[in-house]
Steps between C-alpha positions, in 0.01 A plus 500: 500500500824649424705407181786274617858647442763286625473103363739185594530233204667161475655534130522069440697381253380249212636164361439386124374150492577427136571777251418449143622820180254418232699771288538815430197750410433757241555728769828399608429336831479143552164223545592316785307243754551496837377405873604774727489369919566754757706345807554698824843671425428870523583826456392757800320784337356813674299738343447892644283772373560836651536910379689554178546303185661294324618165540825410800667201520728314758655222470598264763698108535640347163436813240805387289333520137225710625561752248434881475177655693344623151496121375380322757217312452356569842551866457322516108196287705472793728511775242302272294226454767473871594485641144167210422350586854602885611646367783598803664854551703881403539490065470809418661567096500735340677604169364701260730666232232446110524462412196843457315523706202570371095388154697172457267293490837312867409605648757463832348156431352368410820627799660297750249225228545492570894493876388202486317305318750569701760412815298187357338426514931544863453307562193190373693310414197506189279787494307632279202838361624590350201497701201748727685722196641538358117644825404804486799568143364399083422562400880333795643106362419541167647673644841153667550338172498688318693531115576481277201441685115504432197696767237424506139628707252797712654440388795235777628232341371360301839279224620456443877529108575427252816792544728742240475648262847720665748808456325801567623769647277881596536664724245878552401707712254862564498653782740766645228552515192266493148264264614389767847248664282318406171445820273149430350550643161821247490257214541279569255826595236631086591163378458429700217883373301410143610170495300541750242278706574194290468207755423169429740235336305185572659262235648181439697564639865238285646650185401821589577384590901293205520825282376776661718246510825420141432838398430704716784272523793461140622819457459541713778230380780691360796372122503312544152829465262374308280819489308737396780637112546280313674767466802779744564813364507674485802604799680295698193308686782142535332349510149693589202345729280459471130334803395570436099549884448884653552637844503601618110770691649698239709759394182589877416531596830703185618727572204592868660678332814641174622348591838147449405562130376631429807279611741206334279708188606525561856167551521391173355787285689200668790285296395269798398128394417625760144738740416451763296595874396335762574379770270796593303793428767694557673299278815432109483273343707430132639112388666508283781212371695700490833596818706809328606638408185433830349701638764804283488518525107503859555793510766694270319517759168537761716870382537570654155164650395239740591236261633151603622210246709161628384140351425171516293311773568080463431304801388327589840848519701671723195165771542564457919810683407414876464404690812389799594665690765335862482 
């Protein structure tokens, strides 16, 4: 059978459910706990092996923020991949952008995630996926996975979990101005002057999944919220979630821009099942159990905001996303 050279990959973009900075390590990175959730925003990634070397790129749709070809994250996969697997000839990728950029939706990450699955294709051989993800970046790992994960220590440290209920999801961030995009690195610096600079104190790992997967996942199950009221109030439009776990960098980042206060508002006054921030910023999102609400809170913030309608995403969809065409 020939080796394929030409691959087609949905590049889905992840929420945070919850985001907990233990502190900062000895290495200078930060301990954090999170559950990462693909949904079905994506970008359009394809993937072409042909004479030559080297790595192309083209960039298609929303590439404001992209950056230069040399950084990309997408482009270091591919160089990354070849160089670990002597994958021979010219990998040109052509990305097609969905995913806003500086939204905290890892939209980047997934892209050089797509890359190395496709290539790992090529290779033709078993190859470890995640050694070389963890070295492009923390979302990179769990955007192999797909569906619902669990991140420990920077984040690239994974555990696959049950998929969650079809959620549907609508995300908003402001158009213009500071709050468009949310530098990472600025983040970290207002968490970081908010607690000092806490140093991590290491604890027992096990304990610490078994308490966040106990404490965040039911909270989660459509029908299973165990900590919602026992009746929604009226016009509430299905179970509130209570998920006891929030995201450590929603007070720095809200104090960067009046804009992000104010859509968190808007998207309550939705009557959003929760609201939350995702990753570092600059994108909020809302959970609602009906389609039809999800879509009307997201037309009415598209009046001022960026707005987007999107959805859980399980594990077996996310790997239904790469293709090969020859």
């Amino acid at each position: 059978m020939p080796t394929p050279r030409r691959f087609r990959v949905r590049a889905y973009a992840k929420l945070n459910l919850g985001l907990k900075l233990v502190g900062r390590r000895a290495d200078g990175f930060h301990e954090l706990r999170t559950i990462f959730q693909t949904i079905a925003l994506a970008d359009r990634v394809e993937i072409a092996i042909g004479p030559g070397r080297g790595v192309g790129l083209e960039v298609v749709g929303d590439d404001h923020g992209v950056g230069p070809e040399a950084e990309n994250l997408a482009v270091r996969a591919a160089g990354l991949a070849a160089e670990a697997w002597d994958i021979r000839g010219h990998i040109a990728i052509r990305l097609e952008k969905r995913i806003p950029v500086g939204a905290g939706l890892g939209g980047g990450s997934s892209d050089a995630a797509a890359v190395l699955r496709a290539l790992a294709l090529a290779a033709r051989r078993p190859t470890p996926l995640l050694p070389l993800a963890a070295r492009l970046g923390s979302d990179v790992p769990p955007l192999l996975v797909g569906g619902t994960v669990l991140g420990l220590g920077r984040g690239e440290e994974v555990y696959p979990l049950p998929d969650l209920g079809r959620w549907h999801c609508v995300l908003a961030m402001p158009r213009h101005g500071p709050g468009a995009a949310v530098s990472t690195a600025a983040a970290f610096a207002a968490w970081d002057r908010g607690r000092g600079l806490t140093p991590f104190t290491d604890f027992d790992t096990i304990m610490e999944f078994c308490r966040l997967v106990d404490q965040v996942l039911p909270a989660f199950r459509l029908g299973r919220n165990r900590g919602a009221p026992p009746a929604p109030r009226k016009g509430a439009g299905g179970p509130r979630v209570h998920a006891g776990i929030e995201n450590d960098f929603q007070t720095g980042v809200f104090s960067l821009s009046p804009d992000f206060p104010r859509i968190h508002r808007q998207l309550v006054r939705s009557h959003a099942a929760w609201v939350s921030l995702t990753g570092s910023g600059a994108a909020q999102f809302g959970l609602y159990a009906q389609a039809g609400r999800a879509q009307r809170a997201a037309a009415g913030l598209a009046v001022r905001e960026r707005s987007w309608h999107s959805r859980f995403l399980g594990r077996a969809e996310f790997h239904r996303g790469l293709r090969v065409v020859e």
